[in-house]
C-alpha positions as CSV (number, residue, x, y, z in Angstrom):
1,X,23.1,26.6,-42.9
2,X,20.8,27.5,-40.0
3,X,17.9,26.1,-42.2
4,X,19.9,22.7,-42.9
5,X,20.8,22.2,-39.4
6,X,17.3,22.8,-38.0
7,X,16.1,20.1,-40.6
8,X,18.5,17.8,-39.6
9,X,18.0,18.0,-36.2
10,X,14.0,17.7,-36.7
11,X,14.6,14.6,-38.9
12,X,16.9,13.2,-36.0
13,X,14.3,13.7,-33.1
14,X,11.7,12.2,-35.4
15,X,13.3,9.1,-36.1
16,X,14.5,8.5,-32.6
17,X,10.8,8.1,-31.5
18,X,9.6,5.2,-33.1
19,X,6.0,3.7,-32.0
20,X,4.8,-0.3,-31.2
21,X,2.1,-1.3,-30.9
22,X,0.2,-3.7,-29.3
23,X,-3.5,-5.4,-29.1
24,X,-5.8,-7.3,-26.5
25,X,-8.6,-9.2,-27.6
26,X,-11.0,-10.1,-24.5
27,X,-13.7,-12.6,-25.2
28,X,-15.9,-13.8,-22.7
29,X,-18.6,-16.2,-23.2
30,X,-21.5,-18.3,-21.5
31,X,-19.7,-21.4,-23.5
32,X,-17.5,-23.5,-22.2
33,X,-13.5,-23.0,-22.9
34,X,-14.6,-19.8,-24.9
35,X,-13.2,-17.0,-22.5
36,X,-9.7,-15.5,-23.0
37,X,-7.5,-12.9,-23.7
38,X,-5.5,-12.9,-27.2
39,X,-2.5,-10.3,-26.6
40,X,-0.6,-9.6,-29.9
41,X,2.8,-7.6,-30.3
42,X,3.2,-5.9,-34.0
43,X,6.5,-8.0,-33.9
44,X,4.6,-10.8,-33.8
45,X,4.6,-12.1,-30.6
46,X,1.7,-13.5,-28.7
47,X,-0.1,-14.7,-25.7
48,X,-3.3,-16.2,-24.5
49,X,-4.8,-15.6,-21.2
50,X,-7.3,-17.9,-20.1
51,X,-10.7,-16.2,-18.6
52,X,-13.7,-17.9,-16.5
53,X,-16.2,-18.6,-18.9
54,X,-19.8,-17.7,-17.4
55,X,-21.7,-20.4,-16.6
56,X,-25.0,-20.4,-18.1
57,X,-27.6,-21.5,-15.5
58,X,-25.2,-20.1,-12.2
59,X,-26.7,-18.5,-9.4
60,X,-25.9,-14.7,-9.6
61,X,-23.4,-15.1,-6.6
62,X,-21.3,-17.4,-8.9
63,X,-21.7,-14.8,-12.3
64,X,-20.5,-12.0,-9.5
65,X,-17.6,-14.0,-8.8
66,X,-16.7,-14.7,-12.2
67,X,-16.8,-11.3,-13.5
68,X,-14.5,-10.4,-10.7
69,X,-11.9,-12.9,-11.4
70,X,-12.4,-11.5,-14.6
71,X,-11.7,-8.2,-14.1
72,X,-8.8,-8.8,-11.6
73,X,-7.6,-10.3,-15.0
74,X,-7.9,-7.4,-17.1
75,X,-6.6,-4.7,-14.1
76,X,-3.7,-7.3,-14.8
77,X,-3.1,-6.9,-18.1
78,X,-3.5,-3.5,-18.1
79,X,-0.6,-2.7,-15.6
80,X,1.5,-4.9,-17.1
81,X,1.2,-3.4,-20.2
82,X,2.0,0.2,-18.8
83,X,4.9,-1.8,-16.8
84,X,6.1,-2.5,-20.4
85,X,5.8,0.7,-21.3
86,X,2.8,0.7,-23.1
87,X,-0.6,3.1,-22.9
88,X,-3.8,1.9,-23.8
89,X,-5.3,4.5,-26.8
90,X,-8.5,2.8,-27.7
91,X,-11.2,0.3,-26.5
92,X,-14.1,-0.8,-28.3
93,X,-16.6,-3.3,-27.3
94,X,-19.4,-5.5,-29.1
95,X,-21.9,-7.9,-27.6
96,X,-24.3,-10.8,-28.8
97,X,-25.3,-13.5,-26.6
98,X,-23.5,-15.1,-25.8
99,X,-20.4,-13.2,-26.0
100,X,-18.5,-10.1,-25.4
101,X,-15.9,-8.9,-27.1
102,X,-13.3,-6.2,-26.3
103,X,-10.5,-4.8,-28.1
104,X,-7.4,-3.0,-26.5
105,X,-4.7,-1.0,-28.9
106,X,-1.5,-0.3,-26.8
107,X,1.1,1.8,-28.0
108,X,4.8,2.8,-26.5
109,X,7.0,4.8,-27.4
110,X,10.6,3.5,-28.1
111,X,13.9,5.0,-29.2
């Protein structure tokens, strides 16, 4: 009986945490239009956030600038996400010029 009840309880705990996840794509780009954020829920939802695109030929004060805007962007997204409930558990990043592309993976616990 002590067995049965310990399994039970086990089983209970395990299926009151449940997991969601969620990903960011960043892309930034010297094109034009070609910078954003894709954020996907696994229920489906999603959202795009717009990025400045570097420009090509700027002076490095303007590139500076940019990737700050940038990055205000992605401190952003970040707290929002853990606002939401969510931790980031992965980034990985690739590069060609010219583009960069980051992934985020999310994940919260829910009951």
């Amino acid at each position: 009986m002590r067995y049965a009840l310990t399994l039970i309880l086990a089983s209970l705990s395990f299926l009151a945490l449940a997991q969601e996840y969620a990903t960011a794509r960043i892309m930034e780009s010297r094109m034009k239009r070609a910078s954003f954020i894709h954020l996907v829920y696994d229920n489906g939802e999603h959202e795009s956030i717009d990025l400045q695109d570097w420009a090509t030929f700027a002076g490095a004060g303007t590139i500076a600038s940019t990737m700050l805007q940038n990055q205000q962007t992605f401190t952003r997204l970040i707290g929002t996400m853990h606002a939401k409930g969510y931790a980031m558990i992965q980034s990985s990043r690739a590069q060609r010029n010219p583009i960069s592309i980051t992934l985020l993976v999310f994940r919260r616990e829910t009951r």
